[in-house]
Every structure is written in C-alpha cells, then in structure tokens.
N, C-alpha and C positions, 0 to 999 in steps of 0.2 A: 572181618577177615584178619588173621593171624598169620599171615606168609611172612618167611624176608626175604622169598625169592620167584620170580616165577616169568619164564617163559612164556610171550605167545604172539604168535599170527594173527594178526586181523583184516579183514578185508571191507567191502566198502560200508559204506552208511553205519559206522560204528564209529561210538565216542569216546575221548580218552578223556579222563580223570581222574586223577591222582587219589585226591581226597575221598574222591566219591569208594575209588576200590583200596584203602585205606593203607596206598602207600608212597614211601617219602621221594621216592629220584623212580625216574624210569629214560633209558635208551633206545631210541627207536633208528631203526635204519628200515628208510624207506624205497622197498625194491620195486614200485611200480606204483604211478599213478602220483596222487598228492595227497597233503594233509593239511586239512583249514582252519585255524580258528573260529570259533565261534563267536569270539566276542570283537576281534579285527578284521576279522577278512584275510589275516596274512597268511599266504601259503608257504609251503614246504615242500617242493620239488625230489624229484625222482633218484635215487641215488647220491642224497645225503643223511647225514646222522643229525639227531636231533637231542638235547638235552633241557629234561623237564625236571621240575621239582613241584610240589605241594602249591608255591605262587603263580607256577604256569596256568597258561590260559587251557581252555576246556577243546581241545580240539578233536576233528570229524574227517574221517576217512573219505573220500568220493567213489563215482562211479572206478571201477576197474582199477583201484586200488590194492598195493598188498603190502603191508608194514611187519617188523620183527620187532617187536619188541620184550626188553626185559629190564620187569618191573624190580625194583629192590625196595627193603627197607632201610632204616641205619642201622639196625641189628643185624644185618646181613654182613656189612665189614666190620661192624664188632666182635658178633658171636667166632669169625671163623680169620681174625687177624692174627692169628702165631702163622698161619700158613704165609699170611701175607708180608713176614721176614725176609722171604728170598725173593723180592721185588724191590729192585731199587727207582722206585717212582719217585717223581718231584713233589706231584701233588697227591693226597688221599682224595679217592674219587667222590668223596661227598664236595671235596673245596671246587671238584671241577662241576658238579652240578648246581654248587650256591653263586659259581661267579656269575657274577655281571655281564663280565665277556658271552658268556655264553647261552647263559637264562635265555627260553623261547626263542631261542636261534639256531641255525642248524650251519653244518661244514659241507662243506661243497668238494666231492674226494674224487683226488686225482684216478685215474686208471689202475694203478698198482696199489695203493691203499684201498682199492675200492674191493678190490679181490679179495684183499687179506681180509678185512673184515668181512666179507660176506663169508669166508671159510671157516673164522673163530666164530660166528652166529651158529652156523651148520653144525661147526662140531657139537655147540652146548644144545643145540635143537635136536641133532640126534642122541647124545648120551641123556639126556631128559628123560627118552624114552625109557629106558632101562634102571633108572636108580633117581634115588629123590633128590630132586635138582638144589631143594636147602640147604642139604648139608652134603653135598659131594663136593670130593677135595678135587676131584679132574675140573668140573663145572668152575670150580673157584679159579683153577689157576687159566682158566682160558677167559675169564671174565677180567681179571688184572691184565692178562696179554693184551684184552682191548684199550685198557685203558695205556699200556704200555705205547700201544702205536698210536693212539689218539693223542698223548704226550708228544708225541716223534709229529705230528699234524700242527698240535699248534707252536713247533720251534720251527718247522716250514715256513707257518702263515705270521710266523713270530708276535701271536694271541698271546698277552698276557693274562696269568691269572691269578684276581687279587685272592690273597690270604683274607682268612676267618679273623676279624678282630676278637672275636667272641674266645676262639682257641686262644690269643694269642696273650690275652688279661686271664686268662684261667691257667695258661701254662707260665708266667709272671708270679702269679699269684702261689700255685703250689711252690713252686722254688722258694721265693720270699720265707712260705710259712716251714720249709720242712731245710731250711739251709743247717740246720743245725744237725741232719740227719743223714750220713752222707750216703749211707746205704737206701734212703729212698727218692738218692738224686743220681743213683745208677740210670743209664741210659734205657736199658731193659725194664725196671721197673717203672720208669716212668713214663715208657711205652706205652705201658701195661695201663698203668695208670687212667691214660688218658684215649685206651684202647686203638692205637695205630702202629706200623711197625716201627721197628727201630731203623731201616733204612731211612724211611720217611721223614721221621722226625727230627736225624741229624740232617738232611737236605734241608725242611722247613725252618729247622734254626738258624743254621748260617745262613740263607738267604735271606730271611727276615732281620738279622741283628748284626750280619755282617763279620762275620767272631763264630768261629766252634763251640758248640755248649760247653765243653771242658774248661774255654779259657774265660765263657760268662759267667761259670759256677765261682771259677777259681778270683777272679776280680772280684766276687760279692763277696769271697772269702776274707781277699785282702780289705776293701774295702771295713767289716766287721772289725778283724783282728785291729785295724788303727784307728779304729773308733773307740777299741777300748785301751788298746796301750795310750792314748791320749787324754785318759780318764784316770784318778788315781783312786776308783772305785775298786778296779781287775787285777790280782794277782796274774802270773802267767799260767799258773796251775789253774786259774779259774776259766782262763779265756781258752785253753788247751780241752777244758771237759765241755765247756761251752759248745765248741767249733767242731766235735768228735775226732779230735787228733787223737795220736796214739803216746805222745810225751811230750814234752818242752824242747826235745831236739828233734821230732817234729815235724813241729810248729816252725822252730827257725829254720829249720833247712827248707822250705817251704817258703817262707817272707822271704830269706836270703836268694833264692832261684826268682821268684818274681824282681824282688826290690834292691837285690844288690848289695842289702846292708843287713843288719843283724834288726830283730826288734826291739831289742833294747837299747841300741844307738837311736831307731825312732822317736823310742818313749823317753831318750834323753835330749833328742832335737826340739819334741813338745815340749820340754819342761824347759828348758833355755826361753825358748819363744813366748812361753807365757810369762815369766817372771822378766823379759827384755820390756814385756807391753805394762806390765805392772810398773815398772820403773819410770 
C-alpha cells in the first residue's frame, strides 16, 4: 500500500496494525465500545484518543465497537509541510507519536475537548468524501487543528514530550557541516532541509538548547573566528572568505557586537599570553 493518508471507521472484531497495512503513526478516537491489545490484554476505553506507531501492539476492536481512525505516513507531513508554516506547534506530530509519553497509551478527554475533536474527525470524514484526502489542503489543516488541541491537552495534563535524539544529532550535525554557508543556515532552508516548518523548528530549538538558533549559529561563529585569530596560520581576509562575511568590517562589527572588543585586540591578547607562557 502506497497511501500517506487515509481515513476510516471500524467496527467490531477488526484488527489494527500498522505494519501489516504499511503505515508509520495512526490516531484513533474511540467513539463507542473498546480497543484491546492482543498481545496484553490492555484496554482502551470509550471516548479517548489513542497514539500508535509501527512499535505499537496489534490491537482488536470488541463486540459494539466504533473507532475513527486516521492512518498516516511520514510522507504525509513531509510531502504537504510548506502548508504546515502557519501552525505554530511545539511539537511535529510525528515527535508526538515516537514519545514515550504517549506510545500505546491513550488520553482520557474532558467534555469540551471531547466535542472538539469529534467535530475536527467529522469535518475530515466528510470532506474525504468529496476530494482526495492525500493531498487536500482543507483535510491538512484540520488534521494540524487536532494536533493543535491535543498540544493544548497535554499542557492541561502537563505530559511531557521527549524530543527525537535522532533529530536533534542530525540537526547538530548539518550546522557543524554547512557553518561556513550562511545561506543554508537560513531558518527557511533549513526547514526545508530537514522537512518541518519553520514555526516548529524555532520552538524545538530553543526548547531543546535553551538559546534562539540565531544566537547558536552566531556563537559557533564566534567560537570559529577565535580559533583562528589565535592561530598565526589566518590572515583576516582568509577567516572573512572562510566564515561567508561580506568584508573585514564585517567581520569586526560583528566580533565587536558579540565580544565588545575589536579582533584584532583578541588576536593581540593571544599573542601576549602565548609568549607570557613561553617566558
């Protein structure tokens, strides 16, 4: 099966599995009856949401049963993420289907949450009808609305949700390799990059590193620059083509706004200090 998205009701004595119908996260909200593992025994009561991924367990609808579910791919917030720009979410809803928090567990929803999502299900269950649920841009943005209030659920139940390490040494890792490139350490491009939006990923950074990507970038900058005015390998012409500045002034109006001094008072603090330890 080749979907990234799809829609569907089921009712009782039917099994869900991911793998089996070959896809990565699925969300079920369960409007009547229960849902039981097959491999635990654990149930899933009536008027909660459930989050499943590829590790989830195998589970089976009961007598008088009726579940909504909708299955995704990861292609499904890939392929259709420029849309997903004008969402300012914490999390990308694949981090909320990898957590821990929430893997093979389900939320238990107050009265007023409970309506809203049964009305965001309704609307994507009836516009399905009509246009292909893949690639419709209405269907997308009522599927982010769920995840919007499902965000707003767990700052209620104040559920943390741990970040992807996996993201977070890959998004490390491009920076590292492309600092010298300042155009593909734009926030847009590196969006793109790493296919999430650009809301997201400045929420994910500074919650993760504590610091705006602007002033991580801009430290690895410094950081660079006084490794090599420390060096008497680097002209400033050399460190300036290096670092994609635009000239030597710059370069110093730049050191001087972070560091308060000139870089060449640095590279003249270095050269003091080395010849004080030589003595």
């Amino acid at each position: 099966m080749n979907l990234s998205f799809l829609p569907e009701k089921i009712k009782h004595k039917q099994k869900i599995n991911l793998r089996g119908l070959g896809f990565d996260f699925a969300l079920a909200y369960i409007a009547e009856g229960v849902l039981v593992s097959k491999n635990s025994g654990a149930k899933f009561l009536k008027e909660n949401l459930l989050f499943l991924n590829t590790a989830s367990e195998i589970l089976e609808t009961k007598k008088d049963s009726s579940v909504y579910m909708l299955y995704f791919s990861s292609h499904y917030f890939k392929d259709l993420h420029h849309i997903q720009q004008n969402f300012c979410l914490c999390y990308n809803p694949q981090e909320i289907f990898n957590s821990e928090t929430l893997q093979n567990k389900s939320l238990s929803l107050k009265k007023d949450n409970r309506k809203l999502i049964e009305k965001v299900f309704s609307l994507i269950y009836q516009q399905g009808e009509s246009e292909d649920v893949a690639s419709s841009t209405f269907i997308f943005h009522q599927v982010m609305s769920l995840f919007a209030i499902i965000e707003n659920i767990l700052k209620e139940l104040n559920l943390p949700i741990s970040e992807s390490r996996e993201m977070d040494k890959e998004i490390e890792s491009y920076i590292q390799q492309n600092i010298y490139f300042p155009e593909k350490l734009q926030i847009k491009n590196i969006a793109d990059q790493f296919q999430i939006s650009a809301n997201y990923f400045g929420a994910f950074f500074k919650k993760k590193y504590q610091k705006s990507y602007k002033l991580y970038i801009d430290d690895i900058r410094i950081q660079r620059i006084e490794e090599r005015l420390a060096s008497s390998q680097y002209t400033m012409k050399q460190i300036v083509d290096e670092l994609g500045f635009n000239d030597e002034s710059h370069l110093t109006n730049f050191y001087k706004k972070k560091r308060h001094t000139t870089p060449s008072a640095y590279k003249k603090s270095k050269k003091y200090l080395v010849n004080d330890q030589a003595e």
